[in-house]
VMD Tcl script that draws the C-alpha trace (Angstrom):
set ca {
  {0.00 0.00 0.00}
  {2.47 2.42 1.21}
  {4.20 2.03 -2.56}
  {1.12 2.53 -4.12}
  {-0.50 5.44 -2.17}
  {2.02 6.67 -0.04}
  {2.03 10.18 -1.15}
  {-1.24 11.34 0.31}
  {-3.78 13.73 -0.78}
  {-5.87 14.86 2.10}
  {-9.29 16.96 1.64}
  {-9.65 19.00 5.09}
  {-13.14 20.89 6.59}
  {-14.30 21.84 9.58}
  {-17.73 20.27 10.72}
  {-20.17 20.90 13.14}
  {-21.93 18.47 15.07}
  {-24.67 19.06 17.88}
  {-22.66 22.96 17.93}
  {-18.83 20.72 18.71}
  {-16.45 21.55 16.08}
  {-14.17 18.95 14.64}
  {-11.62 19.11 11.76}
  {-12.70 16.31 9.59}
  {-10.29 14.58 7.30}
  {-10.20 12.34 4.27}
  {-7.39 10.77 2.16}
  {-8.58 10.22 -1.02}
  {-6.74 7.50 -2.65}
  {-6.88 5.56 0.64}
  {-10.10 6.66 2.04}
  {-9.32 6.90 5.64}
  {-10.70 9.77 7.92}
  {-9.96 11.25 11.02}
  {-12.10 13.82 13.10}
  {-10.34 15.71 15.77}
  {-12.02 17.54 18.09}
  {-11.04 21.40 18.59}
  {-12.51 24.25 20.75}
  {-12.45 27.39 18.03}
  {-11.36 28.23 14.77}
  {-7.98 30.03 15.45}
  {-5.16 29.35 13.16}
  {-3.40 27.83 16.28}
  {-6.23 25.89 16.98}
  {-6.48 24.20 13.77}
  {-2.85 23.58 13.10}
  {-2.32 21.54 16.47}
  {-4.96 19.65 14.72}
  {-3.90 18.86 11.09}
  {-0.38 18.47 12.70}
  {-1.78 15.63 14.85}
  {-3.04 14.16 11.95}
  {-0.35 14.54 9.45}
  {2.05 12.77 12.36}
  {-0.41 9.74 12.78}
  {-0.02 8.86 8.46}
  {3.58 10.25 9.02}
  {3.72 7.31 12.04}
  {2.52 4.77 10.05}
  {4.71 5.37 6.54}
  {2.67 7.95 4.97}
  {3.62 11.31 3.27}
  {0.48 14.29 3.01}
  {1.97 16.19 -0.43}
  {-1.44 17.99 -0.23}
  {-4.35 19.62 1.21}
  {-7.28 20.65 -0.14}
  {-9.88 22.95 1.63}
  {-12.25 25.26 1.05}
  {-11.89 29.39 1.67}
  {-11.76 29.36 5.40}
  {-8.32 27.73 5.42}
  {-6.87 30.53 3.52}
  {-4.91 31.88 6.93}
  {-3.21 28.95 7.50}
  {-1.71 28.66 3.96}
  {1.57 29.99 5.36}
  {1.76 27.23 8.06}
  {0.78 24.48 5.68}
  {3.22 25.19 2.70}
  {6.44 25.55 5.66}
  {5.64 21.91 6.40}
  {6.30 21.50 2.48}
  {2.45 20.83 1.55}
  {0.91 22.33 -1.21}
  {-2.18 23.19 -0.19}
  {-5.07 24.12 -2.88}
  {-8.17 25.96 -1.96}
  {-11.64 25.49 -3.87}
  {-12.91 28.47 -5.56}
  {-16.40 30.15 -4.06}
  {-19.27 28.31 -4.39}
  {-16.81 25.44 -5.14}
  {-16.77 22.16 -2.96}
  {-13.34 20.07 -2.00}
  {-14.78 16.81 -2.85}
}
mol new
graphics top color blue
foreach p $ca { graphics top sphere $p radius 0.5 }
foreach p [lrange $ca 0 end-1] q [lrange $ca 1 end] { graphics top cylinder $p $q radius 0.2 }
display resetview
């Protein structure tokens, strides 16, 4: 698996459920998703999240290359792209998957 798919592509949102945010993730060619629980939207917020995520595929072999989201991740471009992913966000009215 890992020589097939181990460059990963993940598509990243933030979700609301019963009014508890989590930042939901899914790889696409491996279909696995994640859900981590945060307390707000700040950038710092958020990135303790993805990073969390990025070090469990990172744990088990995997490489995230990319990230796609929609408009609300624009401010954490900057973070994203130092960790040496490319992240691509959807145009407006657009959806990531």
């Amino acid at each position: 698996m890992l020589e097939k798919d181990g460059e990963i592509t993940l598509a990243v949102d933030i979700m609301y459920i019963n009014k508890i945010r989590f930042v939901m993730t899914m790889s696409l060619a491996i279909h696995f998703g994640t859900a981590e629980l945060i307390k707000n939207e700040k950038i710092s917020t958020i990135m303790i999240a993805l990073k969390q995520v990025i070090g469990a595929y990172k744990a088990r072999g995997f490489q995230i290359c990319h990230i796609l989201v929609d408009g609300q991740f624009e401010h954490a471009r900057k973070h994203i792209e130092q960790m040496g992913i490319m992240l691509n966000i959807t145009s407006q009215d657009e959806h990531v998957v």
